[in-house]
N, CA, C and O atoms as CSV, one atom per row, in Angstrom:
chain,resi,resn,atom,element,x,y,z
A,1,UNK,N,N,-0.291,-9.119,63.963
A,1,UNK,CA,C,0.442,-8.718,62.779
A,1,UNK,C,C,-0.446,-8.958,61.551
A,1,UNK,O,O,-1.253,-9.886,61.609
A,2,UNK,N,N,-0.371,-8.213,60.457
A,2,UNK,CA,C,-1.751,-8.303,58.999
A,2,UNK,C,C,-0.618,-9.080,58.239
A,2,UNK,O,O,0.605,-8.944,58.247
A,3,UNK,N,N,-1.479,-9.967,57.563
A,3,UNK,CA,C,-0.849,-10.813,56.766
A,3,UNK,C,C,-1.219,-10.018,55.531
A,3,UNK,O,O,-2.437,-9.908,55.389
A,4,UNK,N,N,-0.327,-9.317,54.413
A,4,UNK,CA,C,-0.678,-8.763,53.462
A,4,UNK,C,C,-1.162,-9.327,52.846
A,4,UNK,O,O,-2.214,-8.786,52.502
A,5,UNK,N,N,-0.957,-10.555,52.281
A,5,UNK,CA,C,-0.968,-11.660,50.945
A,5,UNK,C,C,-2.320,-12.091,51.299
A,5,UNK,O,O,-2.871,-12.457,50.261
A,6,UNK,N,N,-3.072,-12.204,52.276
A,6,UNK,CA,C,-4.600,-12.635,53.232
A,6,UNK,C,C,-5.270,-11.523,52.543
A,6,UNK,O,O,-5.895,-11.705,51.498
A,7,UNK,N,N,-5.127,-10.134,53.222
A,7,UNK,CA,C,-5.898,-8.830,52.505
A,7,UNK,C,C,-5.945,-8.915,51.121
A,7,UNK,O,O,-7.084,-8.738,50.688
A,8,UNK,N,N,-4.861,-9.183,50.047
A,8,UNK,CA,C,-4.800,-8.953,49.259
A,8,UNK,C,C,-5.944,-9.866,48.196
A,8,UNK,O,O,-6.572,-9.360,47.266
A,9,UNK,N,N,-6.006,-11.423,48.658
A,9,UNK,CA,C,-6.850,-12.304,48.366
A,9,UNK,C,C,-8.305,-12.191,48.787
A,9,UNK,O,O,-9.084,-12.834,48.083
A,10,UNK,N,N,-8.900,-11.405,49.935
A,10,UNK,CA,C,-9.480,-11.155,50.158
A,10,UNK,C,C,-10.435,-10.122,49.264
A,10,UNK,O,O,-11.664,-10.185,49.234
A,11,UNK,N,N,-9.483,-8.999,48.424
A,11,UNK,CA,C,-10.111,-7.830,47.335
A,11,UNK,C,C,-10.713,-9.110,45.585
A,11,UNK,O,O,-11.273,-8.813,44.530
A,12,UNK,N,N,-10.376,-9.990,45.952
A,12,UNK,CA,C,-10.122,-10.968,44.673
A,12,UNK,C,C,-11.823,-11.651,44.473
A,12,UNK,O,O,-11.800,-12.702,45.113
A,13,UNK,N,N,-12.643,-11.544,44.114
A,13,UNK,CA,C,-13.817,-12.104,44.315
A,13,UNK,C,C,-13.565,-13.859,43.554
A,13,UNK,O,O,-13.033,-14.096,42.469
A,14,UNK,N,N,-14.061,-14.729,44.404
A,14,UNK,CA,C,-14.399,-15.969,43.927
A,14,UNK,C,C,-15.619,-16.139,42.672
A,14,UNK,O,O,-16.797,-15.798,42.566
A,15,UNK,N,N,-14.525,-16.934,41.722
A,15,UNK,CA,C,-15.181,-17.466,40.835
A,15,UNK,C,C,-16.927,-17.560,41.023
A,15,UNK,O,O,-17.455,-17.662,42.131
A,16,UNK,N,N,-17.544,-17.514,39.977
A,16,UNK,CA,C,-19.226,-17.752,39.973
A,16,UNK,C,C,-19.376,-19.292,39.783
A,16,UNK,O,O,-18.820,-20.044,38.982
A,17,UNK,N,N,-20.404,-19.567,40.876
A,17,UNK,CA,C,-20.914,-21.004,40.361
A,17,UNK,C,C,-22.061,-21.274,39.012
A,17,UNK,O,O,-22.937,-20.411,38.945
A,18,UNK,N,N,-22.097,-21.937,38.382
A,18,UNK,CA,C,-22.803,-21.927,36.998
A,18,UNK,C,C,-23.404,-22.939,36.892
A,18,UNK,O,O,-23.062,-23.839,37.659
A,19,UNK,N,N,-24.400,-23.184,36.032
A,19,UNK,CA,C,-25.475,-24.263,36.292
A,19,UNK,C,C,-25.655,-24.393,34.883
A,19,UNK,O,O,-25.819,-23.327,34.290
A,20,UNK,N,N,-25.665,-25.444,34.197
A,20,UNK,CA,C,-25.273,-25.928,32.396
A,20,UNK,C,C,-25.768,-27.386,32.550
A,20,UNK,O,O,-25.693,-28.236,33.437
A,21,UNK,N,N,-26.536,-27.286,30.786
A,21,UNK,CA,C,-26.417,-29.087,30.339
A,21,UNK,C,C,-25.045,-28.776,29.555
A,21,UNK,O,O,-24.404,-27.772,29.244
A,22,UNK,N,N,-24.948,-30.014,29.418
A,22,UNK,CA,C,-24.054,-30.398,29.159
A,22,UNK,C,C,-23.720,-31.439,27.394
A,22,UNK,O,O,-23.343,-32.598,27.218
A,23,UNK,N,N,-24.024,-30.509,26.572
A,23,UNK,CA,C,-24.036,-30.762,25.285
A,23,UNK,C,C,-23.152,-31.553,24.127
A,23,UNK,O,O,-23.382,-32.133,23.065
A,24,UNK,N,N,-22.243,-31.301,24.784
A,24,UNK,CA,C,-20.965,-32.494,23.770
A,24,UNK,C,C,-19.767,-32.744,24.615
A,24,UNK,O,O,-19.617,-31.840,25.436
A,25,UNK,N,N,-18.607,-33.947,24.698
A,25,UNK,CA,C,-18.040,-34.003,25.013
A,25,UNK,C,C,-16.736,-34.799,24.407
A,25,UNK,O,O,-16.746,-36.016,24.221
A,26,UNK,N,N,-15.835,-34.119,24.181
A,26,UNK,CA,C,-14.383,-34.564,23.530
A,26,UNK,C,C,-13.196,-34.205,24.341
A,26,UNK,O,O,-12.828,-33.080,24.678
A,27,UNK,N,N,-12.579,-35.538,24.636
A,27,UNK,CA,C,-11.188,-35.343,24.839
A,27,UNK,C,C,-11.304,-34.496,26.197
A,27,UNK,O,O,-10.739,-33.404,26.267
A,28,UNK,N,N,-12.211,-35.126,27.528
A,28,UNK,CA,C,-11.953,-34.794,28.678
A,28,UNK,C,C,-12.411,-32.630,28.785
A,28,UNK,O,O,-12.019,-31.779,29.583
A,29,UNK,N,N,-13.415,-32.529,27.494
A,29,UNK,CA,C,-13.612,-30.767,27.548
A,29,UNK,C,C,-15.255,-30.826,27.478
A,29,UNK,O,O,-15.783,-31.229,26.441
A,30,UNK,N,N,-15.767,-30.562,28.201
A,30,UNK,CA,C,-17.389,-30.725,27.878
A,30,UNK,C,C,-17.514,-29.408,27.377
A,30,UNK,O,O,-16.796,-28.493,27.780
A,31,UNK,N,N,-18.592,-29.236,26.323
A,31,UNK,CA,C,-19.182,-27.944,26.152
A,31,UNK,C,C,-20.447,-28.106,26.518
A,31,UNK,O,O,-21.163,-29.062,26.219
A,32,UNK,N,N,-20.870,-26.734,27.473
A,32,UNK,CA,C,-22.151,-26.772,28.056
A,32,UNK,C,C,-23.215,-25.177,28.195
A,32,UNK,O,O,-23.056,-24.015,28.567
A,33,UNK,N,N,-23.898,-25.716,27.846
A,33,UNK,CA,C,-25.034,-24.708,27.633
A,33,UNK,C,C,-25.380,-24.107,28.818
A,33,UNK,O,O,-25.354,-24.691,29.901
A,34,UNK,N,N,-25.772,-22.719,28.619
A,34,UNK,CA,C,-26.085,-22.340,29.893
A,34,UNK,C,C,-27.498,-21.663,29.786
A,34,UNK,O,O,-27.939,-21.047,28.815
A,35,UNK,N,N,-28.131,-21.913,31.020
A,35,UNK,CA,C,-29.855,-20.994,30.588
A,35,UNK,C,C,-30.064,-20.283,29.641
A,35,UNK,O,O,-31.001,-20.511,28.876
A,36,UNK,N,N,-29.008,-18.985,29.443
A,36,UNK,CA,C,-29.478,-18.176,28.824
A,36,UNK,C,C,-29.085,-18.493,27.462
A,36,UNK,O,O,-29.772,-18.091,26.523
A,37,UNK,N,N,-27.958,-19.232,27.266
A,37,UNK,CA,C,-28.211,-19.328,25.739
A,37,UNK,C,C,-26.486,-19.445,25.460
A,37,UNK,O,O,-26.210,-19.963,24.378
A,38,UNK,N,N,-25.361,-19.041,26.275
A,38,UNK,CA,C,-24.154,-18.878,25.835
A,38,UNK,C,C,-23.776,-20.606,26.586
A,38,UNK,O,O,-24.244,-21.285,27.499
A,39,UNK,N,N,-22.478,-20.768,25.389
A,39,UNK,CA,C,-22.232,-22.079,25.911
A,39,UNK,C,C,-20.569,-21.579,26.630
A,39,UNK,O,O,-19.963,-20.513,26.730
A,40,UNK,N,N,-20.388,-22.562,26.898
A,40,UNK,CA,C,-18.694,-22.361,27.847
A,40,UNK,C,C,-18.588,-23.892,27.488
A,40,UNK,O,O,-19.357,-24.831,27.282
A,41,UNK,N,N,-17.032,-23.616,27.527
A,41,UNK,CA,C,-15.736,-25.222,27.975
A,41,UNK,C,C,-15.731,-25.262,29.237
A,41,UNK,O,O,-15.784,-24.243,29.927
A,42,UNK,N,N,-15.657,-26.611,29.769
A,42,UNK,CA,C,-15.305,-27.174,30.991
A,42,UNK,C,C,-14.420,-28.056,30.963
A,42,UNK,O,O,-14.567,-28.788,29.984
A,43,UNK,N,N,-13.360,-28.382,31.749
A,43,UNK,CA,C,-12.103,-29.771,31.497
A,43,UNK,C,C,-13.149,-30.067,32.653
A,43,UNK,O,O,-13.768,-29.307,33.397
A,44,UNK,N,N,-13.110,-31.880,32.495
A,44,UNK,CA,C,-13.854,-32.725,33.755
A,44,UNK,C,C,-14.729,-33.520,33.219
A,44,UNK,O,O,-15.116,-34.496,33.861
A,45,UNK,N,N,-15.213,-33.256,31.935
A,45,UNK,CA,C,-16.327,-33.907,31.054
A,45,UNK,C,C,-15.877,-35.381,30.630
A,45,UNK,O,O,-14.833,-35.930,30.280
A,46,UNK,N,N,-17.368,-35.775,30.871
A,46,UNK,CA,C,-17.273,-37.282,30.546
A,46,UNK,C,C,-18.273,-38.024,29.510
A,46,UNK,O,O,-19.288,-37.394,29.805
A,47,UNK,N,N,-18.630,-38.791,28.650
A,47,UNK,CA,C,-19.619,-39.093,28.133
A,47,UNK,C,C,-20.732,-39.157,28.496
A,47,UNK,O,O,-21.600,-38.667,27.773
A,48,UNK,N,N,-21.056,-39.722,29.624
A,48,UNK,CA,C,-22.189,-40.010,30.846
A,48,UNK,C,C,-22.204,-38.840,30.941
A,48,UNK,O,O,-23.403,-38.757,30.678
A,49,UNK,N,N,-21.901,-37.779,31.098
A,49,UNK,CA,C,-22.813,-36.167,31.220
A,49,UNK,C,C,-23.740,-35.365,29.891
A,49,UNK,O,O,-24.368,-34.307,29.930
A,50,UNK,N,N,-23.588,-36.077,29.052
A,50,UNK,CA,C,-24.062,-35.694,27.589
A,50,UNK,C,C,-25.944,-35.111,28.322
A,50,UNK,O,O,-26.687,-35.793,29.029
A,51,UNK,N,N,-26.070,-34.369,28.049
A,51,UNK,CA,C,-27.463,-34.291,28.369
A,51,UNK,C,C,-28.120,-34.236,30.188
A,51,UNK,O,O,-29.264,-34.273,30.643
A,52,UNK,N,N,-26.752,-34.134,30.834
A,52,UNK,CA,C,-27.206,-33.464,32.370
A,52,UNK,C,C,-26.824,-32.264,32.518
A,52,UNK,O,O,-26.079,-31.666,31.741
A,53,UNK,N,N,-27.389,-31.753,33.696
A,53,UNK,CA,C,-27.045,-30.435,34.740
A,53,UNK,C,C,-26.198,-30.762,35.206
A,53,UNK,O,O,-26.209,-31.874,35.733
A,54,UNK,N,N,-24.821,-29.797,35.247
A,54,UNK,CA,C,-23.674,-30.121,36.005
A,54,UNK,C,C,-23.725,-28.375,36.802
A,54,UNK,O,O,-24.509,-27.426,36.817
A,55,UNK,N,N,-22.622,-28.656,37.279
A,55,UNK,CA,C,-22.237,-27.174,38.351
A,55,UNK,C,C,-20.977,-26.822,37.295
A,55,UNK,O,O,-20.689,-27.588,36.375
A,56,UNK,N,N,-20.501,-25.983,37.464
A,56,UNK,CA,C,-19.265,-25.442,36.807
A,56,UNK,C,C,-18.877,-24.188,37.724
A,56,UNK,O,O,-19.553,-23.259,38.165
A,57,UNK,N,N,-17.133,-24.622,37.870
A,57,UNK,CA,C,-16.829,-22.725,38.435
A,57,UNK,C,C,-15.407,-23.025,38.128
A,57,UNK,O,O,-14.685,-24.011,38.272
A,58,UNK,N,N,-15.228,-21.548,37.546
A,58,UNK,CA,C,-13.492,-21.204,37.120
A,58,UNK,C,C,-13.408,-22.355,35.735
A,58,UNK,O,O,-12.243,-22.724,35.581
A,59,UNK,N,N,-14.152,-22.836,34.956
A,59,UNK,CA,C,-13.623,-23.878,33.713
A,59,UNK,C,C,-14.163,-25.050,34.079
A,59,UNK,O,O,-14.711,-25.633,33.143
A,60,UNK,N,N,-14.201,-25.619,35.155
A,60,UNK,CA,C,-13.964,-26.743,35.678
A,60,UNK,C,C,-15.496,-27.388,36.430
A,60,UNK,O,O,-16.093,-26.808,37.337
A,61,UNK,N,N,-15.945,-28.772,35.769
A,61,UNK,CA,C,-17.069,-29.312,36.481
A,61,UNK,C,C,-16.549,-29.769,37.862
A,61,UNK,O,O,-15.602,-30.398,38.335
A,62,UNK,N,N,-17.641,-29.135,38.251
A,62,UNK,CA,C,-17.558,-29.922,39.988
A,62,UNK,C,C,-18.302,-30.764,40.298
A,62,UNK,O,O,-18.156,-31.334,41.379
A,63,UNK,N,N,-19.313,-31.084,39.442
A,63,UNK,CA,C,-20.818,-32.145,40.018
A,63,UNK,C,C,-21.882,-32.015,39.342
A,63,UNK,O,O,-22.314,-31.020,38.760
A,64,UNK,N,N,-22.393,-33.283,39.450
A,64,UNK,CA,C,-24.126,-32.899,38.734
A,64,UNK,C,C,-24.639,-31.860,39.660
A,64,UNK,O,O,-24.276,-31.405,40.745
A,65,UNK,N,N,-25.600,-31.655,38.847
A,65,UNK,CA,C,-26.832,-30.574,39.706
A,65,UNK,C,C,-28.018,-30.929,39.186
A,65,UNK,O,O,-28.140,-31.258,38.006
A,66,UNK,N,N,-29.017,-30.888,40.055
A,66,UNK,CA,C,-30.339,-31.481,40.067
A,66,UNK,C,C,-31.115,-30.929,39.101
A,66,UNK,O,O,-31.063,-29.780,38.664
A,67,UNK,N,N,-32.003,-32.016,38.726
A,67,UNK,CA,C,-32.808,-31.402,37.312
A,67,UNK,C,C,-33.914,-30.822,37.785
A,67,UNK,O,O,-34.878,-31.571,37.943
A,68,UNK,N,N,-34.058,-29.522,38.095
A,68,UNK,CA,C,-35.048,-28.564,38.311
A,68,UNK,C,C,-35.122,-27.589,37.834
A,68,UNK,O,O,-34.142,-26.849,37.753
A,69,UNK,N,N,-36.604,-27.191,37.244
A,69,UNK,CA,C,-36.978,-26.429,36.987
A,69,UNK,C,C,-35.991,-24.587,36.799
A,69,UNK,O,O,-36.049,-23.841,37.776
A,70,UNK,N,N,-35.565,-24.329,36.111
A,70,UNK,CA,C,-34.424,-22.880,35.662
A,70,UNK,C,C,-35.868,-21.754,35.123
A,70,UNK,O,O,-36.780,-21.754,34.296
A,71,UNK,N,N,-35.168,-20.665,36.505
A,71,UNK,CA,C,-35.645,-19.094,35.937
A,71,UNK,C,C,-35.350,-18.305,35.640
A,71,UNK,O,O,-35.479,-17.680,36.693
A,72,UNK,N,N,-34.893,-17.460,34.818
A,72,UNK,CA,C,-34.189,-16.631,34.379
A,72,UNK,C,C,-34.394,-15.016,34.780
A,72,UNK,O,O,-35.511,-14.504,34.708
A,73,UNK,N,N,-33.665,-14.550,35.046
A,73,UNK,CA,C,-34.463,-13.078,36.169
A,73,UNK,C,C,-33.145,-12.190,35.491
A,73,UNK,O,O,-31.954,-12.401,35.719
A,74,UNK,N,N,-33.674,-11.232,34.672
A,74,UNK,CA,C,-32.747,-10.039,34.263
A,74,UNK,C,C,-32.737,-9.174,34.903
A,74,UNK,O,O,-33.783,-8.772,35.413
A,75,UNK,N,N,-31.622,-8.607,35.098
A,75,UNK,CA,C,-31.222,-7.483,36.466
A,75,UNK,C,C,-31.061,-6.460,35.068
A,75,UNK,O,O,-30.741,-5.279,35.201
């Protein structure tokens, strides 16, 4: 039997993972820079991230991310 509500989630593409320092933080919202130059909000921010690589997807930090070297490749 097809589970409609399965198919239907399936047409839905998952959030992008994002790779940001992490530039200011107030009131549990980090704002974070991203390679190219645009910044975004994240809820999850903490003081101790001021100045790391975090991950970000859908708003929300998920984790540091390792300090390596960023390339930027325009499609």
């Amino acid at each position: 039997m097809r589970n409609l509500f399965k198919e239907f989630l399936a047409l839905i593409p998952d959030p992008a993972l994002q790779v940001g320092a992490v530039q200011s933080v107030s009131a549990n919202v980090a704002t974070v820079v991203l390679p190219g130059g645009g910044l975004l909000k994240a809820r999850g921010g903490s003081p101790e991230l001021v100045g790391r690589n975090v991950f970000v997807r859908d708003g929300v930090i998920e984790g540091l991310a390792p300090d390596l070297p960023t390339e930027i490749i325009e499609i």
